[in-house]
C-alpha positions as CSV (number, residue, x, y, z in Angstrom):
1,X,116.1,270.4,64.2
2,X,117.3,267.3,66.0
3,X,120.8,268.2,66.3
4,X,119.7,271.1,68.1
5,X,118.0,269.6,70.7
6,X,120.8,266.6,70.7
7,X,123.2,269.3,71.8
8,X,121.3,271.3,73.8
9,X,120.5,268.1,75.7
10,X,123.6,267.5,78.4
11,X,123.9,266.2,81.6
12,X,122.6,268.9,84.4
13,X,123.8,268.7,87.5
14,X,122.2,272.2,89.3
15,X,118.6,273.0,88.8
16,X,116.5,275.9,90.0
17,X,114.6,274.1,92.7
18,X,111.6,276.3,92.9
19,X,110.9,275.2,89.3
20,X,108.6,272.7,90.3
21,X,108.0,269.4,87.5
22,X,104.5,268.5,87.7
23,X,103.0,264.7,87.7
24,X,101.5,265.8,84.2
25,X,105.2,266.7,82.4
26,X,106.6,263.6,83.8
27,X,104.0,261.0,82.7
28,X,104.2,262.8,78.6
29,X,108.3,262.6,79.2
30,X,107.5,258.6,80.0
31,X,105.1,258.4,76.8
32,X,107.8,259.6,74.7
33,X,109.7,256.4,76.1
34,X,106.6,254.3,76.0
35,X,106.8,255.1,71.9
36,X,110.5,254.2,71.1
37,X,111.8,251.2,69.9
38,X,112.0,248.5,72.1
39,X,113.8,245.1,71.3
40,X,111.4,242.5,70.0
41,X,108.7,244.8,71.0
42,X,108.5,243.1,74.7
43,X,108.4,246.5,76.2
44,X,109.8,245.5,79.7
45,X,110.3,248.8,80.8
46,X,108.6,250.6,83.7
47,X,108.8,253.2,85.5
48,X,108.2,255.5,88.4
49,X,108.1,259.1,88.8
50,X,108.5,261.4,91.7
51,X,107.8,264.9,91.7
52,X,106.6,264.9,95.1
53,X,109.2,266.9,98.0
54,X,109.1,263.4,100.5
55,X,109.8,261.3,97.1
56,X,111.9,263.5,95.6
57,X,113.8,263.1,99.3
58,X,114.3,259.6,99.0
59,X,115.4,259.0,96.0
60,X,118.2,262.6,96.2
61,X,120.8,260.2,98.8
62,X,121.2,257.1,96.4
63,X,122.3,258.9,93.4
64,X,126.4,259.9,92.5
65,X,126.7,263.0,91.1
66,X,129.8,263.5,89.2
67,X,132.8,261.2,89.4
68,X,135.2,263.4,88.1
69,X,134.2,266.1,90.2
70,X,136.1,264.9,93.4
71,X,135.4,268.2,95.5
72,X,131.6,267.8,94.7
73,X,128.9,266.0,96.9
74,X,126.2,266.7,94.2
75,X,123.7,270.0,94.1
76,X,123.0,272.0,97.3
77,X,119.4,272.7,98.8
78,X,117.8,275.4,96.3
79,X,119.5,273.2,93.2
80,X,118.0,269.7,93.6
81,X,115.8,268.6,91.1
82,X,112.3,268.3,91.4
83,X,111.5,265.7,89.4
84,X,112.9,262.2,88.8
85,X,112.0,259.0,86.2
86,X,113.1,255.9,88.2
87,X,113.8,252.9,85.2
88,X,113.2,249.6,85.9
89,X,113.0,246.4,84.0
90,X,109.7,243.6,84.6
91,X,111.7,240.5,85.1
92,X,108.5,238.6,84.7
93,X,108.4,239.9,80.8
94,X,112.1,239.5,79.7
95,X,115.1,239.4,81.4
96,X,116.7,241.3,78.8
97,X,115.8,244.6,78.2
98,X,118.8,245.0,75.4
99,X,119.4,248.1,74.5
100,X,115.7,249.6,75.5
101,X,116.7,251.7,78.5
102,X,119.3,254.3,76.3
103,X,116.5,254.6,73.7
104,X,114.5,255.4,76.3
105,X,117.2,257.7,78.0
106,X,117.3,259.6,74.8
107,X,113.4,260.3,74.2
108,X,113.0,261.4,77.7
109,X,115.7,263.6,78.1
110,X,115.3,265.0,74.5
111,X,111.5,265.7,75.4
112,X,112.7,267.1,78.4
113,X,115.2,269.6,76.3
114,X,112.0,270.5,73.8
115,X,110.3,271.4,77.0
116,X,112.9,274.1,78.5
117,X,114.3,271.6,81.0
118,X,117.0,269.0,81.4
119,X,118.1,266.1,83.0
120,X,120.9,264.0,84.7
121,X,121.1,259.8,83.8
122,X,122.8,257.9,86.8
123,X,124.1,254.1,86.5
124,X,125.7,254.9,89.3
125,X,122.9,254.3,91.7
126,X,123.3,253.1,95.4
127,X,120.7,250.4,94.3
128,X,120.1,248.3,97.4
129,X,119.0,251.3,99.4
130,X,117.2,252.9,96.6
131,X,115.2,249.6,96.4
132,X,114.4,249.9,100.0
133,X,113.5,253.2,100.1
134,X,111.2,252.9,96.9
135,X,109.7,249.5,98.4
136,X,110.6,248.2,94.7
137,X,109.3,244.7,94.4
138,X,111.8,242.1,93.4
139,X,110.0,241.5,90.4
140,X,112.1,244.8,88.7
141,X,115.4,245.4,88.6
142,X,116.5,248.9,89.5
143,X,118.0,250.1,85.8
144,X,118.8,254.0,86.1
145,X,117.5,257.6,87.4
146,X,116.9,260.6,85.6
147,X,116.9,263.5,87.6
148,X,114.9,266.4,86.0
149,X,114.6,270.2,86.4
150,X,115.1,273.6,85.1
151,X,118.8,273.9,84.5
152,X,120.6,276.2,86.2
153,X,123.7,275.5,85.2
154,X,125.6,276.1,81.8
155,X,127.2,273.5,79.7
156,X,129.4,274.0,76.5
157,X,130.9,271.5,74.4
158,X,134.7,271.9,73.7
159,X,137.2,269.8,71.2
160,X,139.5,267.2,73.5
161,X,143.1,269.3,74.6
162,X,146.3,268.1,73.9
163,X,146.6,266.3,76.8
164,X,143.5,264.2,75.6
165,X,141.6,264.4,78.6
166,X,138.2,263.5,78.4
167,X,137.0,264.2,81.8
168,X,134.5,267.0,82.3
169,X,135.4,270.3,84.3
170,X,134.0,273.4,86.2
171,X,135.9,276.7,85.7
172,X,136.0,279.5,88.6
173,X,132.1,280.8,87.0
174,X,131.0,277.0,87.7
175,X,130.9,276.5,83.4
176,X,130.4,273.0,83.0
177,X,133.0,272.1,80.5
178,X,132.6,268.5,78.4
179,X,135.4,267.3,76.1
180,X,134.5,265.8,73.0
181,X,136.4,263.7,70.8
182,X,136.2,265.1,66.5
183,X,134.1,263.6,64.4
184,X,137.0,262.7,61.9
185,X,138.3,259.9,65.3
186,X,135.2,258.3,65.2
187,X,134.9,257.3,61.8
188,X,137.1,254.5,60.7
189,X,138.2,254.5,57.2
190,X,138.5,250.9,57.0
């Protein structure tokens, strides 16, 4: 069912690194994207994908892991992940991609989930040196990264505490914890 894969798909951080994502996985994980919705069916979206250890190297540096995790750089050597989407939109189609890259976002990482792996969505990209390093004509603009692997971490969904804070923890076993709001706060009885 859907809402098994929706909440089986989180936000990995740690990945078994000798897992290795094949060219293959990646380009059906992108066709899943290529098939979504996309605003006024201009399909600006492109993309490149590294599965490659020297690719995989240079796009690792640009990427910040986990703001609330102050005391965290991002994963160690042995927990990178081996795979990586790199979004961009074609400027020369439409210079606005609306809301295209989250559908996107969501097939990918929800084919990723279907296939045993999962994945990690950065906006918060050093893009000027990724852009570099990825020789990305000016023609895109740098959107996001999903970084893909075989988790190695676990990640459990838990109701906000009293103290309302909604900022995602790791306990002494390295549990990734993720506060989420109830469903009866989202819905407005207006």
């Amino acid at each position: 069912m859907i809402k098994d894969l929706i909440v089986k798909n989180r936000t990995y951080r740690r990945f078994y690194e000798d897992v290795k994502i094949d060219e293959n996985t990646l380009k059906e994980l992108v066709d899943l994207a290529r098939l979504s919705s996309s605003g006024a069916n201009l399909q600006s979206l492109k993309y490149i994908i590294s599965c490659t250890e020297e690719k995989n190297n240079a796009i690792f540096p640009h990427l910040r892991w986990a703001g609330y995790l102050k005391d965290w750089n991002g994963p160690e050597e042995g927990e990178r992940p081996t795979g990586y989407i790199v979004m961009v939109a074609d400027k020369e189609i439409s210079k606005n991609y609306f809301w295209d890259h989250g559908i996107a976002c969501q097939s990918i990482l929800l084919g990723a989930t279907e296939k045993g792996l999962g994945g990690c969505m950065f906006g918060s990209i050093d893009r000027e040196k990724l852009v570099e390093a990825l020789n990305i004509p000016e023609r895109y603009e740098l959107l996001l990264v999903i970084a893909l692997g075989k988790p190695k971490e676990e990640v459990v969904l838990e109701d906000l505490n009293e103290a309302r804070d909604i900022k995602y923890y790791r306990d002494e076993n390295k549990v990734h914890h993720v506060p989420k709001r109830k469903l009866e706060e989202l819905i407005l009885d207006l």
